[in-house]
C-alpha positions as a printed NumPy array, in Angstrom:
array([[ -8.074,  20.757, -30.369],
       [ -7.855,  22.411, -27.083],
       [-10.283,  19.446, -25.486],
       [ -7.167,  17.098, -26.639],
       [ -4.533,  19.146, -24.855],
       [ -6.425,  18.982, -22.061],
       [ -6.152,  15.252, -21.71 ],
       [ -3.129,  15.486, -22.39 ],
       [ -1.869,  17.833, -19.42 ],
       [ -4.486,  15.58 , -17.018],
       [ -2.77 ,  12.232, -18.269],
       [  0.768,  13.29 , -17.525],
       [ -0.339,  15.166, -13.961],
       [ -1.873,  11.771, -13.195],
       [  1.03 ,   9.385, -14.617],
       [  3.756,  11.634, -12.713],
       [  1.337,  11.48 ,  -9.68 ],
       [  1.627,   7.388,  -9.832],
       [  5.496,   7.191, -10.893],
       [  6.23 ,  10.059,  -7.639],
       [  3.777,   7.447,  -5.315],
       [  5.712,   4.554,  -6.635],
       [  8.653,   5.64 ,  -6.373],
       [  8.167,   6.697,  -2.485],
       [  6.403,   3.871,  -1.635],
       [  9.031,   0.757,  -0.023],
       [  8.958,  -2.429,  -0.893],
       [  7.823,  -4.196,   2.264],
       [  4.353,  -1.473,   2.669],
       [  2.57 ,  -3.356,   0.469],
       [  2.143,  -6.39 ,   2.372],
       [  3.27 ,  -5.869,   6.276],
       [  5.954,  -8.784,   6.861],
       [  5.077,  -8.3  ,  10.941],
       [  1.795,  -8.199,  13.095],
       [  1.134,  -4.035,  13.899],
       [ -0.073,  -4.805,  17.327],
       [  2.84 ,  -7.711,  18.877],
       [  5.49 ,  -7.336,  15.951],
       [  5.47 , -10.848,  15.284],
       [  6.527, -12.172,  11.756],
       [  3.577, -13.048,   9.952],
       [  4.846, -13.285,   6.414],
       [  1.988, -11.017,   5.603],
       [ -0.699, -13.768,   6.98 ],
       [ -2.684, -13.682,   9.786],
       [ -1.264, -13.161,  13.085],
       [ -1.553, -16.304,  15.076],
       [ -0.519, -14.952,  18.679],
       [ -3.572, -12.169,  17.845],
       [ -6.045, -14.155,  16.614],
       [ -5.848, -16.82 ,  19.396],
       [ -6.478, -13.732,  21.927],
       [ -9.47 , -12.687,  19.902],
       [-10.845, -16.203,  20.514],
       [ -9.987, -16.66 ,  23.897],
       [-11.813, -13.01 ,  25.001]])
């Protein structure tokens, strides 16, 4: 019986760990709307001012 509590106090740590990271988390970190390095928009693709350096080094 005391094994079962257990679980239960770890489940809710961990789903109030996930619901807290959620609710921090903004919408746009997920997928980064502009290039880190020039700040173009990239829509979340490839950046194709970056990558066309890359290829001309």
């Amino acid at each position: 019986m005391v094994v079962i509590w257990i679980g239960i106090g770890i489940g809710v740590l961990i789903a109030a760990a996930l619901i807290y990271k959620i609710i921090k988390t903004s919408k746009n970190e997920y997928i980064s709307l502009r290039c880190k390095r020039c700040g173009f928009k990239t829509n979340g693709l490839k950046c194709p001012i970056c990558e066309t350096e890359k290829t001309l080094r």
